[in-house]
C-alpha positions as CSV (number, residue, x, y, z in Angstrom):
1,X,168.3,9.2,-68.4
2,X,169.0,12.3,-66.3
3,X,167.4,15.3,-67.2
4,X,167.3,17.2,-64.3
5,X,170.6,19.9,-64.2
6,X,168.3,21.6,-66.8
7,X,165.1,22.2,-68.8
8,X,164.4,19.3,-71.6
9,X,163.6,22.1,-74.1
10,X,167.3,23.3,-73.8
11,X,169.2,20.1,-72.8
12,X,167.4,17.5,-75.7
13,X,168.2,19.7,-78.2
14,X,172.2,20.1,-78.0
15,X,172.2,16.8,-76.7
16,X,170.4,15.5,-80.4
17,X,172.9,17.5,-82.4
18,X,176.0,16.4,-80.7
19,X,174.7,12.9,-81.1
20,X,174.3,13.5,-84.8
21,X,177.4,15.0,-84.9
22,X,179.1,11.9,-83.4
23,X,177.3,9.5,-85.9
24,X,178.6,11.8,-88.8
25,X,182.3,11.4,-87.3
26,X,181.8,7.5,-87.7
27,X,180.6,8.3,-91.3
28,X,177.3,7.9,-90.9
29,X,175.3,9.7,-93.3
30,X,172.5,11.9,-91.2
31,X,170.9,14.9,-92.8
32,X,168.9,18.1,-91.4
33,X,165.7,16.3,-92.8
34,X,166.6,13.0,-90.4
35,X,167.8,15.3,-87.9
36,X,164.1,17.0,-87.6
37,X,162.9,13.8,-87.7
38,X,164.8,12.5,-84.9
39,X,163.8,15.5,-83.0
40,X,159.8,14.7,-83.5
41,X,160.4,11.0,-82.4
42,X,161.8,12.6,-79.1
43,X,158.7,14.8,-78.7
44,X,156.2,11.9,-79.6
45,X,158.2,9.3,-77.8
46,X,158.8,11.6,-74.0
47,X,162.1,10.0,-71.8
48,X,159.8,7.7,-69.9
49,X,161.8,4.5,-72.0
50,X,164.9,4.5,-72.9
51,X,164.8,1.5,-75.3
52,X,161.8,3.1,-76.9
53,X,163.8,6.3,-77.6
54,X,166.6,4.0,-79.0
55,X,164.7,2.5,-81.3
56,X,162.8,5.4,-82.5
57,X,166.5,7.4,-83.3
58,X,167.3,4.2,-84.6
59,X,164.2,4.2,-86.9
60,X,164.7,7.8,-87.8
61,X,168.3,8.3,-88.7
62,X,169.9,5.0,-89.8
63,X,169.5,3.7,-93.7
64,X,171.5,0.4,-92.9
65,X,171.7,-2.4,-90.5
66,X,175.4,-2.9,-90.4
67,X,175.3,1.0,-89.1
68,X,173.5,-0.6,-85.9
69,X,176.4,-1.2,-83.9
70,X,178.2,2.4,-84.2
71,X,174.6,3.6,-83.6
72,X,174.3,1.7,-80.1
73,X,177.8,2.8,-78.7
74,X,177.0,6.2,-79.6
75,X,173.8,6.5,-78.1
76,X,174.8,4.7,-74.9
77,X,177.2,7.8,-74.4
78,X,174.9,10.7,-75.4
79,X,171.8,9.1,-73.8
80,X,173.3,7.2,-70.7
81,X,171.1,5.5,-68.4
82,X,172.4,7.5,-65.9
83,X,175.0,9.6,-64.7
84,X,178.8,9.0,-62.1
85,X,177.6,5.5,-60.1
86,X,174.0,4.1,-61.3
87,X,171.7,4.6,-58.3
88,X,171.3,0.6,-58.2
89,X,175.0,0.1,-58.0
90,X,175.1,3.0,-55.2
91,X,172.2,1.4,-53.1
92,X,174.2,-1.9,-52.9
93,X,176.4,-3.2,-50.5
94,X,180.1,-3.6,-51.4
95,X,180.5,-7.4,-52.5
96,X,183.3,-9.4,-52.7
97,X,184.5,-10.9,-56.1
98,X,182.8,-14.5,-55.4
99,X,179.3,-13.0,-54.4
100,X,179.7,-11.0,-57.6
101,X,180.3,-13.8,-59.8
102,X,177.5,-15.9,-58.2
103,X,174.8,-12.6,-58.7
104,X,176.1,-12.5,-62.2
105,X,175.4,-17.0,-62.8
106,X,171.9,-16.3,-61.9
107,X,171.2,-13.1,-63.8
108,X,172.8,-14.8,-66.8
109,X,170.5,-18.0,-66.0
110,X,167.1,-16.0,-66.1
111,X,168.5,-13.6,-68.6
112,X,167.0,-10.4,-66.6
113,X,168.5,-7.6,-68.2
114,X,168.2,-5.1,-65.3
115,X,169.9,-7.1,-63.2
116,X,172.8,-7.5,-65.9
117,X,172.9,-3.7,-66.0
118,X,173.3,-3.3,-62.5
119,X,176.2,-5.8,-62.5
120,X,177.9,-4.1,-65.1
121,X,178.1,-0.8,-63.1
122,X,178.9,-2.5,-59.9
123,X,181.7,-4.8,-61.4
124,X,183.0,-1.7,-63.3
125,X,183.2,0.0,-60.2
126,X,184.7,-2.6,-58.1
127,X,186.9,-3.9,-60.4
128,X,187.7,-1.9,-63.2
129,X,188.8,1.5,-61.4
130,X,192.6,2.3,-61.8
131,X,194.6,5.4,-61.0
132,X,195.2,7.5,-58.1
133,X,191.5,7.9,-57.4
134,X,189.5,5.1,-59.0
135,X,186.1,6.2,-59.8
136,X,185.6,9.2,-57.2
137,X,188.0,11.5,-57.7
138,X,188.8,14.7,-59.8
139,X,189.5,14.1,-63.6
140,X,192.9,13.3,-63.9
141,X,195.3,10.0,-64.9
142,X,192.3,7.7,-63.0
143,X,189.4,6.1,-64.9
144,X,187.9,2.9,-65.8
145,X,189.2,-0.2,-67.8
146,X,186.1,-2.9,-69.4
147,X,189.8,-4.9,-70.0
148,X,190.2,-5.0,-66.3
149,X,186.7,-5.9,-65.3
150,X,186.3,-8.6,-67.9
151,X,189.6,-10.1,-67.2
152,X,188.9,-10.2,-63.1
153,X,185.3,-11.2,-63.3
154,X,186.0,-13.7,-65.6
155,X,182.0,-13.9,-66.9
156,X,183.0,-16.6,-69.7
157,X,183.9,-19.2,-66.5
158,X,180.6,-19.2,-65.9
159,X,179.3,-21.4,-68.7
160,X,179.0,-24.7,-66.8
161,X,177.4,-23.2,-63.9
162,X,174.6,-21.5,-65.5
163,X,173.9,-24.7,-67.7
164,X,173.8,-26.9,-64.3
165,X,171.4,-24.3,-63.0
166,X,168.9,-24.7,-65.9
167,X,169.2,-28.5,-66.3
168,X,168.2,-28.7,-62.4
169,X,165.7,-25.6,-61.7
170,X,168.2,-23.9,-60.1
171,X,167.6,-20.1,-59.1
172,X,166.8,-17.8,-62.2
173,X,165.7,-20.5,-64.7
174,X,162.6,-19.3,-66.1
175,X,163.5,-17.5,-68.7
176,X,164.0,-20.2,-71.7
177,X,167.7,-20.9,-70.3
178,X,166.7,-24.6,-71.3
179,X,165.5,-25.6,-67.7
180,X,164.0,-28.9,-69.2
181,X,167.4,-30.1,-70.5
182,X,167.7,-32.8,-73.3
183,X,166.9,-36.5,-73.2
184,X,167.5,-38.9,-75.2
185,X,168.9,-39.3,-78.9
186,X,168.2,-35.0,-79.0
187,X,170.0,-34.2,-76.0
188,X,173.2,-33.7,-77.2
189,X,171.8,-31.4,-79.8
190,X,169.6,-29.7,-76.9
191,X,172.9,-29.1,-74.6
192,X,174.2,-26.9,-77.3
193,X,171.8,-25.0,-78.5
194,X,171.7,-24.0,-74.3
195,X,175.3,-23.5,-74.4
196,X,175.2,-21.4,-77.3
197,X,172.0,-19.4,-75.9
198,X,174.5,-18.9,-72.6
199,X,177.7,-17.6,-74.6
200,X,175.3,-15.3,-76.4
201,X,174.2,-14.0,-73.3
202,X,177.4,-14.1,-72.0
203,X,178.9,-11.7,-74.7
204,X,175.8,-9.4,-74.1
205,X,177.1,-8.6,-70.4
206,X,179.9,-7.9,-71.9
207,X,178.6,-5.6,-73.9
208,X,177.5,-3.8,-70.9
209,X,180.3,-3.5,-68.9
210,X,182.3,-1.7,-72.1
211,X,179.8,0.4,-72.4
212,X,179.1,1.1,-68.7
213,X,183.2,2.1,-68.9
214,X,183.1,4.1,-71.8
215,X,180.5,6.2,-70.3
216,X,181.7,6.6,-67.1
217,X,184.8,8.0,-68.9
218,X,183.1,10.0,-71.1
219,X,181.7,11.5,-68.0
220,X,185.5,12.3,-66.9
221,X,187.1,13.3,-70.2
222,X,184.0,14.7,-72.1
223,X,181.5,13.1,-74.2
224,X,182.4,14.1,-78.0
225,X,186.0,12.8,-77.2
226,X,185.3,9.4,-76.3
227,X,182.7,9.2,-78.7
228,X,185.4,10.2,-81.5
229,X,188.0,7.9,-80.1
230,X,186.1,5.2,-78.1
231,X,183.4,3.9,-80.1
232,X,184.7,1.3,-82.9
233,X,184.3,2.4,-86.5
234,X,181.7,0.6,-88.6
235,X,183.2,-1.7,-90.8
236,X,183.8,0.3,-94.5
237,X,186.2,2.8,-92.2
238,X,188.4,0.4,-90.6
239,X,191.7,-0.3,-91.5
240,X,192.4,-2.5,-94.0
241,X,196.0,-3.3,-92.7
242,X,194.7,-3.6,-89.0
243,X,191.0,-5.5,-89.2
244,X,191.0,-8.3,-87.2
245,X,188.8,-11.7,-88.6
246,X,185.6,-10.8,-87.5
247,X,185.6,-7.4,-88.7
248,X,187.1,-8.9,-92.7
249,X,183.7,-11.0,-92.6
250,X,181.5,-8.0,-91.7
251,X,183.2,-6.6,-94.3
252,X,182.2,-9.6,-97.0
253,X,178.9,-9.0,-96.2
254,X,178.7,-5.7,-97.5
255,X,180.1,-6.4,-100.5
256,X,177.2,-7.0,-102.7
257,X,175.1,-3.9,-101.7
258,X,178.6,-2.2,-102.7
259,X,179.0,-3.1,-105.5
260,X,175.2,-2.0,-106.9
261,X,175.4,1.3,-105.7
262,X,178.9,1.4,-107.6
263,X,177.5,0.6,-110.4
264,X,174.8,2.4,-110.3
265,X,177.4,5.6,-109.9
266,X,179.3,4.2,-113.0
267,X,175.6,3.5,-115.3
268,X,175.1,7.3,-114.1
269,X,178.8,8.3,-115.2
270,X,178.2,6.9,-118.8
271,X,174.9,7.4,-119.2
272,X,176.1,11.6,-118.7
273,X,179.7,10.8,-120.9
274,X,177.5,8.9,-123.8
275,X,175.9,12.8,-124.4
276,X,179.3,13.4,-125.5
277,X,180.5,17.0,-126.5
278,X,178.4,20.2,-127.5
279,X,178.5,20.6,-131.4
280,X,179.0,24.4,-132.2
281,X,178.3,23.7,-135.8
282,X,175.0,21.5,-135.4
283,X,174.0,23.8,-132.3
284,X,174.2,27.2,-135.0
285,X,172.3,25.2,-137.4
286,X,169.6,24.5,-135.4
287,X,168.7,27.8,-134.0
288,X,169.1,29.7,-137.3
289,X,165.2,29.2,-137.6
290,X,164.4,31.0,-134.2
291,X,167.7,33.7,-134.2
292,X,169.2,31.8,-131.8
293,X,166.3,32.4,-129.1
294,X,166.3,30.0,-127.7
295,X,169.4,28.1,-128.1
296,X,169.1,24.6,-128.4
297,X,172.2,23.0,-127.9
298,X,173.6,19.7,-130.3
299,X,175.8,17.3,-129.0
300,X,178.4,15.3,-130.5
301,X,176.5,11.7,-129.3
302,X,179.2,8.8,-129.0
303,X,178.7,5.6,-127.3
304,X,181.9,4.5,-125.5
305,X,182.8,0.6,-125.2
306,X,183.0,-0.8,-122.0
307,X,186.4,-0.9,-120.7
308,X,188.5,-3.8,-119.8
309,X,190.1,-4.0,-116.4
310,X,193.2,-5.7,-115.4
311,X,193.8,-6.0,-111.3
312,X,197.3,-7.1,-109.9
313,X,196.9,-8.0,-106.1
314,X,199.8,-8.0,-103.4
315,X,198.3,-11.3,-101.8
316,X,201.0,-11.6,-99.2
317,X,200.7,-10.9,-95.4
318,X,198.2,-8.1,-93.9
319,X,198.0,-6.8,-97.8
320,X,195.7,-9.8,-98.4
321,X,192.8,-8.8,-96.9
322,X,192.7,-5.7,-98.8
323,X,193.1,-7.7,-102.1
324,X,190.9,-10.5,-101.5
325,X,188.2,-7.6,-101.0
326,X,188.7,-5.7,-104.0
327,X,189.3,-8.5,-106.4
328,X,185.6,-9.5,-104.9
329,X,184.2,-6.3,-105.5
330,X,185.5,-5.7,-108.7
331,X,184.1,-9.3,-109.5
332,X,180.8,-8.1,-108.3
333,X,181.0,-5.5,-111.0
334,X,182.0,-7.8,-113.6
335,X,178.6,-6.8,-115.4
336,X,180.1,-3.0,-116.1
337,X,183.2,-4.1,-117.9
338,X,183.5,-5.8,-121.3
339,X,186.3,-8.6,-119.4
340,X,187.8,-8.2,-116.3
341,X,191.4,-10.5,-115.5
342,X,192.7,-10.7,-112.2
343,X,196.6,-11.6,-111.3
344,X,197.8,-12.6,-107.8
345,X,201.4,-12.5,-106.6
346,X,204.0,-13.0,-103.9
347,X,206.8,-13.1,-105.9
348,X,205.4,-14.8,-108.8
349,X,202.2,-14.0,-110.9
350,X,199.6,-16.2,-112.0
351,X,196.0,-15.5,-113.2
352,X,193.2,-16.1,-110.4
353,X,190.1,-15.2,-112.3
354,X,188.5,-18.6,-112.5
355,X,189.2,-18.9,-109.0
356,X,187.2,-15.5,-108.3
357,X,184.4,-16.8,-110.9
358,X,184.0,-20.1,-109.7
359,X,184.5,-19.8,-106.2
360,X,182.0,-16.5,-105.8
361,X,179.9,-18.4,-103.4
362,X,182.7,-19.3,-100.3
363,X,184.6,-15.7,-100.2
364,X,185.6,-16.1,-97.3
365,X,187.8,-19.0,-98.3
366,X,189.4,-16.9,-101.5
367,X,192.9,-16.9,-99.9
368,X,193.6,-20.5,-99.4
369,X,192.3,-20.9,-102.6
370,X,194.9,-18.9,-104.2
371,X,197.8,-20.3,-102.0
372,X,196.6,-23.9,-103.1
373,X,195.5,-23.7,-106.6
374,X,197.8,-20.6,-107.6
375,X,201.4,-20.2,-108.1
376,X,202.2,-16.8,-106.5
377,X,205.6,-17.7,-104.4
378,X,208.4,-19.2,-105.6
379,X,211.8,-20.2,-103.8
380,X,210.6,-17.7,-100.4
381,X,207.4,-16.2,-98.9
382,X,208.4,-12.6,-98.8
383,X,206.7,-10.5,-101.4
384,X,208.8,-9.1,-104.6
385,X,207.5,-6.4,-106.4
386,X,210.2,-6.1,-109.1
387,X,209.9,-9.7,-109.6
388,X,206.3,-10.0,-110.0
389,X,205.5,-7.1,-112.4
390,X,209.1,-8.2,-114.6
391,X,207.0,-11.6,-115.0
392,X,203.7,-10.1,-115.6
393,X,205.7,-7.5,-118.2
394,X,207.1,-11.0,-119.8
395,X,204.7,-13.2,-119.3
396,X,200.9,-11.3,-119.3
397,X,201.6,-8.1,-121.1
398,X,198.7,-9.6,-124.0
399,X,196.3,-9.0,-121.0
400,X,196.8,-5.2,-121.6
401,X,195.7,-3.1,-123.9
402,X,194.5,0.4,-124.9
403,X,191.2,0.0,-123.5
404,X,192.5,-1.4,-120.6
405,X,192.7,0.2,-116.9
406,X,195.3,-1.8,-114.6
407,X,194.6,-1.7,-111.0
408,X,198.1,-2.5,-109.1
409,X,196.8,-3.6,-105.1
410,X,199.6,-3.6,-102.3
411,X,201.5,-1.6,-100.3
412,X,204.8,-1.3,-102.7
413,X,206.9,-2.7,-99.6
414,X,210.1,-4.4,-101.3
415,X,211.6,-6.1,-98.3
416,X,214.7,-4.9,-100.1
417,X,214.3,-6.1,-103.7
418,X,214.7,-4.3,-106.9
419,X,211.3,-2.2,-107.2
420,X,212.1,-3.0,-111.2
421,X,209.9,0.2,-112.1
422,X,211.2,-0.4,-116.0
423,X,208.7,-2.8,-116.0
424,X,206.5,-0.9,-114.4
425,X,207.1,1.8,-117.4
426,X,206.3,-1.2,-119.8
427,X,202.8,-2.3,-118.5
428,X,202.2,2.1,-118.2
429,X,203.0,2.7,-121.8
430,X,200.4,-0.4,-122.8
431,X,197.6,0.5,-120.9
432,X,195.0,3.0,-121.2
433,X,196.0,4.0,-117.9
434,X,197.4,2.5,-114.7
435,X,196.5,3.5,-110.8
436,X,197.9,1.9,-107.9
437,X,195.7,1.8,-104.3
438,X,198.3,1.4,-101.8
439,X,196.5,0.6,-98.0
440,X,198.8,2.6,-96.6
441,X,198.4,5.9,-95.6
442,X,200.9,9.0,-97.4
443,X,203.4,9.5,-94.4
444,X,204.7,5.6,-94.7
445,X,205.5,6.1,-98.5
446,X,208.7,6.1,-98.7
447,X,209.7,4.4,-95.4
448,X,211.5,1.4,-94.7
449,X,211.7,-0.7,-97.1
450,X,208.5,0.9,-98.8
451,X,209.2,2.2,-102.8
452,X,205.9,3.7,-103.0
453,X,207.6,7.2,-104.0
454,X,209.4,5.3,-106.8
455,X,206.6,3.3,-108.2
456,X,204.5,6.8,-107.9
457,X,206.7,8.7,-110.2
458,X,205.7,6.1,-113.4
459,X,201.7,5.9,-112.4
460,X,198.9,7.7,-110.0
461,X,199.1,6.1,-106.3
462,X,196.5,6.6,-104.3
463,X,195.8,6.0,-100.7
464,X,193.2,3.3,-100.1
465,X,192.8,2.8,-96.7
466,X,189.4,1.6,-96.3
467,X,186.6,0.1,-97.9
468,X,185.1,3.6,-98.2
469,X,187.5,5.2,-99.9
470,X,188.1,2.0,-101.9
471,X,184.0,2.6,-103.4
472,X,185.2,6.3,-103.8
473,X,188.4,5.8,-106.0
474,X,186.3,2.9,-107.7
475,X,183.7,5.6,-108.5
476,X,186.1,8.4,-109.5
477,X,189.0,6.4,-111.4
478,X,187.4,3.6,-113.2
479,X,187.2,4.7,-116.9
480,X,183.2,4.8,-118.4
């Protein structure tokens, strides 16, 4: 790290808070008392080790693993191992493309992680400058691309060579890269666990070179922005509509801690409405012996019944993943609701709730599950809204009743059907009440072929966007 444009007492201290600052923009939760703490680990800790100091922020302000990735991006920008060109990537020669990629085989075969750091900065600066001035001049339209590096250097062509290197004892071998290869009836089995130790590494140097370019333009464009806009948000704050694969299965793996702080929130929530209202009468009574000094207040004590909860999920297109999530959660939660049904649709509706029940243990496969084993289209693919809730109105309308809370899941994009909100009115004037999380965001309501403004004048629509807000609105609108 450099430290030397100014004193550590006055440059650690705004450089901690910004840092925490950043994390809080990505919705991590860190408070004064982890701040202070965070502050001793850098007093106890020194700047001799960077890694050190990583891990000891790491220890002192995060409460959850899956906050570990937002954590390293963020640090890697506020506490950079350096600052413009590394002094390694300065002190060596220019290379051409070819030397470059044969440097990079046999770092990758000893897995030496300086060396893999060096070779990020000097492939970044080589090969991933663009602009008028590349990576030396002024702060203007120039900066640095990871995209560009990767897809010049090419690092995942490596593979074979760095296997061949550690099967023969070639240069760099000595790190576990499986130099003794596999023989006989477990070599097969041998080869790839080594390729799978190579991709791994692989994907680490890749690592490195986006976060070598992220720094170098934070350098150029400031810090706090690229931190804000750069850095990947963890995985409750992404998009619904826009998360890729990898990010939906991060998300899956959070669902169980989920769903025990919600329920936690909503034991809390009843356990505070079972108190029920003060009782002026009973209240008077009992303080007549005392004059009313002090006043012990009586309460009207009630004990609600758990409520029932009816979901209908838009299970078509990029609205999928944001139903298949919710019907999971709310299946987690089963245990805070006297019966919970669940409906799936397209076009057509059919009950999915033995397929959420029984199939709790492979979530990932939920959606082929209800394409296969559900009837949820009909004579095209395209989702219907008026058509689905007319045939749950028809069809269903015994699954609601006063004590029941209908979720409605999807973004309320017709593709130019009737919206049918009479029967939306129906299923209303049944239940107890009726919210609709759309996964779009206010300013498309109403666009297109969107009748989110329509469907919002007969119930509550809310904006659910992310897992995040989905535990909030769970929280807030689920009756207790």
């Amino acid at each position: 790290m450099s430290t030397q444009d100014a004193p550590a007492s006055t440059v650690l201290p705004e450089r901690l808070t910004a840092f925490v600052r950043a994390l809080r923009g990505h919705g991590i939760r860190v408070g004064p008392a982890e701040t202070v703490d965070a502050a001793a680990v850098l007093q106890v800790l020194g700047l001799a080790d960077r890694e050190r100091i990583r891990e000891g922020l790491a220890a002192a302000l995060l409460r959850a693993d899956r906050q570990r990735t937002v954590f390293d991006a963020t640090f890697d920008l506020y506490f950079p191992l350096g600052t413009g060109e590394l002094a390694a990537t300065r002190a060596a020669p220019a290379a051409d493309l070819t030397e470059l990629r044969d440097r990079l085989a046999e770092a990758l075969a000893a897995n030496d992680a300086s060396a893999l750091t060096q070779l990020a900065g000097e492939a970044v600066d080589m090969l991933g400058g663009y602009g008028p001035t590349g990576s030396s001049g002024p702060t203007g339209t120039g900066g640095w691309s990871a995209h560009q590096t990767l897809d010049r250097l090419r690092p995942q062509t490596l593979l074979a060579r760095v296997l061949a290197s550690g099967r023969t004892g070639g240069s760099g071998g000595t790190d576990g890269s499986g130099a003794s290869g596999g023989s006989g009836a477990s070599g097969g089995f041998t080869e790839r666990l080594e390729a799978d130790e190579i991709r791994r590494r692989i994907e680490d140097f890749r690592g490195r070179v986006r976060g070598e370019a992220r720094r170098r333009v934070a350098e150029r464009r400031g810090t706090d922005e690229i931190a804000r806009r750069g850095v990947a948000p963890s995985a409750d704050q992404v998009d619904f509509l826009v998360a890729n694969r990898e990010q939906l299965a991060e998300l899956r793996r959070t669902l169980q801690p989920l769903a025990r702080k919600l329920a936690t929130r909503l034991t809390a929530r009843r356990r505070r409405a079972a108190r029920g209202q003060i009782d002026i009468r009973r209240t008077l009574r009992r303080s007549l012996s005392t004059g009313g000094v002090p006043l012990r207040p009586a309460h009207r004590r009630h004990r609600p019944a758990r409520p029932e909860i009816v979901l209908l999920c838009d299970v078509s297109g990029s609205a999928a993943g944001f139903a298949n999530f919710t019907m999971l959660l709310v299946q987690a939660m089963r245990d805070q609701f006297s019966r919970v049904r669940v409906y799936a649709f397209v076009n057509r509706v059919d009950e999915v709730t033995r397929l959420i029940t029984t199939g709790g243990a492979d979530p990932a496969g939920l959606g082929h599950r209800i394409a296969t084993e559900a009837t949820v289209s009909g004579w095209h693919g395209s989702s219907d809204y008026g058509s689905a809730l007319g045939e749950f109105a028809e069809r269903h309308l015994d699954a609601v009743g006063p004590r029941t809370s209908v979720l409605v899941l999807g973004d309320a994009r017709t593709n130019g059907f009737d919206p049918n909100v009479p029967a939306l009115r129906r299923i209303a004037a049944r239940a107890r009440r009726v919210h609709w999380l759309n996964p779009e965001g206010p300013a498309h309501w109403g666009t297109g072929d969107s009748a989110a403004h329509a469907y919002a004048e007969v119930v509550d629509m809310h904006a659910c966007r992310n897992a995040r807000r989905l535990g909030e609105l769970v929280t807030r609108l689920l009756p207790v």
